[in-house]
C-alpha positions in Angstrom: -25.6 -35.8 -1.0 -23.6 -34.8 2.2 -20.6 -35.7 1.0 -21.2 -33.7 -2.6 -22.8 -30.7 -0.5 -19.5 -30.5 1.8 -17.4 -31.1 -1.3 -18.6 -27.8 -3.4 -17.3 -25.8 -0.5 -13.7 -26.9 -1.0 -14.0 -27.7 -4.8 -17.4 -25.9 -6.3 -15.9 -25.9 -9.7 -16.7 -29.7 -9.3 -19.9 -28.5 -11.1 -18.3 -28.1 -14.3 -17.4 -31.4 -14.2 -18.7 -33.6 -17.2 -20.9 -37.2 -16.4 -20.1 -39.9 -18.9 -23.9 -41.3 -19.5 -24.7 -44.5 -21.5 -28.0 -45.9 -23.0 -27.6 -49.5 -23.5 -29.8 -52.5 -24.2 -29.0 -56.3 -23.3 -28.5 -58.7 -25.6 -28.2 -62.0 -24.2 -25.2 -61.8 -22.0 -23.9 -59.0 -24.3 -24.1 -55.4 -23.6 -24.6 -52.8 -26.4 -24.2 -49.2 -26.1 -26.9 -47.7 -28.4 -26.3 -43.6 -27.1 -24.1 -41.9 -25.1 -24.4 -38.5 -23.4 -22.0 -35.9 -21.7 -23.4 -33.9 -19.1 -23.2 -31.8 -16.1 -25.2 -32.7 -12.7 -27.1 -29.7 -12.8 -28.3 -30.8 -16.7 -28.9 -34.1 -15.2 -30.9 -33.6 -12.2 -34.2 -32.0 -11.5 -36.9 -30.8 -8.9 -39.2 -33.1 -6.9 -42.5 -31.7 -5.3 -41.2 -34.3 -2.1 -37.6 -33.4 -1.9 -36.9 -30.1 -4.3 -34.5 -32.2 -6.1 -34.9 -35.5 -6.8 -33.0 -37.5 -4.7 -32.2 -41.0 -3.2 -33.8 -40.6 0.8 -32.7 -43.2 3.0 -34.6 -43.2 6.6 -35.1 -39.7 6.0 -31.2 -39.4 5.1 -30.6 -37.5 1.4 -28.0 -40.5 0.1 -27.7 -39.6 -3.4 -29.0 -37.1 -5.9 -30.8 -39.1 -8.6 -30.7 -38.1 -12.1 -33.9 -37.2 -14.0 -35.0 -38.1 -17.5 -33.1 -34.6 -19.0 -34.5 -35.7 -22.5 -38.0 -34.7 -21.6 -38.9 -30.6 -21.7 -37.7 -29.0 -18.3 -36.7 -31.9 -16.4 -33.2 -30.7 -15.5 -32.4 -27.5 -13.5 -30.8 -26.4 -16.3 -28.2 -24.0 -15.1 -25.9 -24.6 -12.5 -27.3 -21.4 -10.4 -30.8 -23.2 -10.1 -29.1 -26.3 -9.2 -27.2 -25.0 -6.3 -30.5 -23.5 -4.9 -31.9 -26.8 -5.2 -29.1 -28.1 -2.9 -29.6 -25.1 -0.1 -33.0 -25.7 0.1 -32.8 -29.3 0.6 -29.7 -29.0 3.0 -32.3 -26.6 4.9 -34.9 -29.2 5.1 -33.2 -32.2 5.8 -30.1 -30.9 8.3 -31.9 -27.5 9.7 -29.8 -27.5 12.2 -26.4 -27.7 10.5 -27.7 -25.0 7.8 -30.2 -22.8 9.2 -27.6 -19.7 8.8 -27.9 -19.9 5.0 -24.2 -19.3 4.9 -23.8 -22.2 2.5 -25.3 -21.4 -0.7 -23.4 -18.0 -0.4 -20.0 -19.6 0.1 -20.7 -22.0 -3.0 -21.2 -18.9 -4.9 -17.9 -16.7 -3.8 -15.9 -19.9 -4.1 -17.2 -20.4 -7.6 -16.4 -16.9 -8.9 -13.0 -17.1 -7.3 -12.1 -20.2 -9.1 -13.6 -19.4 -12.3 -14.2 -15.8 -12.4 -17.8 -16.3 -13.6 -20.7 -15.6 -11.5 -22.8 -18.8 -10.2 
């Protein structure tokens, strides 16, 4: 998560980008695609009531943001804006001393706009 977090500063159009998902089922010691999905990370992931986005916690180290199951009724964010929030608040909780100026969320935001000239 770190890495991704640090990474939207530089490149926060990364949030456009599209996930190549696959449903599969083994067959013996074949592998079948049965559906495939194309989605953005903030259709993919979702809150948690421990972690407000559900993610992969390591010795109390966020290591990965873990996808949710975006087939069920409101288990993604849903918009990218909602997502992003998600990532501030967690960034507060589990590094409050590298982000307790809340400068983050709002530099995610600008940078967005400039590149894409719509609003988070």
């Amino acid at each position: 998560m770190d890495a991704y977090t640090r990474s939207l500063l530089v490149h926060p159009d990364r949030l456009d980008a599209n996930h190549l998902v696959f449903g599969y089922a083994l067959e013996g010691e074949f592998l079948r695609v049965v559906d495939f999905w194309i989605k953005k990370i903030w259709e993919m992931a979702g809150a948690s009531s421990k972690n407000i986005l559900s993610l992969q916690v390591k010795q109390n180290v966020p290591v990965n943001i873990r996808p949710k199951d975006w087939r069920t009724r409101d288990a993604s964010f849903g918009n990218r804006r909602r997502f992003v929030e998600a990532l501030d608040a967690a960034l507060k909780k589990f590094y409050p001393e590298r982000y307790h100026g809340g400068n983050w969320l709002k530099q995610v935001a600008t940078g967005y706009q400039a590149k894409t000239g719509i609003p988070l």
